[in-house]
N, C-alpha and C positions, 0 to 999 in steps of 0.2 A: 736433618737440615730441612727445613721447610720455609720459603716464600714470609717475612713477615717477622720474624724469629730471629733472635742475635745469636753469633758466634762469633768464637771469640780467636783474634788472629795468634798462630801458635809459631808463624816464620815460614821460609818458602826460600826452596833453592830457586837458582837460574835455571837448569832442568825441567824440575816441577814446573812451572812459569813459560819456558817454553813449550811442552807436550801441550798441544791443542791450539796453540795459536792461542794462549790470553793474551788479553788488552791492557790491561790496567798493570798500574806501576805497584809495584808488592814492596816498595822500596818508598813508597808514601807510609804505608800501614804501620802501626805501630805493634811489635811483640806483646801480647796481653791484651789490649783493647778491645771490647767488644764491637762490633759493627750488626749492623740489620740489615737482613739480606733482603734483597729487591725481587730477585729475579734468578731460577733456577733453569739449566739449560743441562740436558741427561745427556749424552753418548754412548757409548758401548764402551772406552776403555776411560772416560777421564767426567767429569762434571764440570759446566761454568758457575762463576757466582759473580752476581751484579750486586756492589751493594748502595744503601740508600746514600747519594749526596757523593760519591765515588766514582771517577770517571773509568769505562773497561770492566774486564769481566777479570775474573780470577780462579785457580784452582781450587775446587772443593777442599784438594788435602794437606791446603795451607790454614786451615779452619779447626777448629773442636767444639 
């Protein structure tokens, strides 16, 4: 996953979605659709994704 680069939404528990304090509504997103990611934020156990035109961050491993 890299800055710049689509991926493509695969679905996202309430779980998922909570670990880390994400932002953004995963419940906007569509299953399958790809999006471009903005903005990549590391941690030690989780990763953020901002993506382009999307308000909030989201978990990496609702993505492929």
């Amino acid at each position: 996953m890299k800055e710049g680069k689509k991926v493509k939404f695969i679905g996202c528990s309430e779980d998922q979605h909570r670990w880390g304090s994400h932002t953004g509504d995963y419940k906007n997103l569509i299953i399958g659709k790809k999006y471009t990611v903005e903005r990549i934020e590391v941690h030690s156990y989780h990763t953020k994704v901002w993506l382009m035109g999307i308000d909030g961050c989201f978990n990496s491993v609702c993505f492929k």
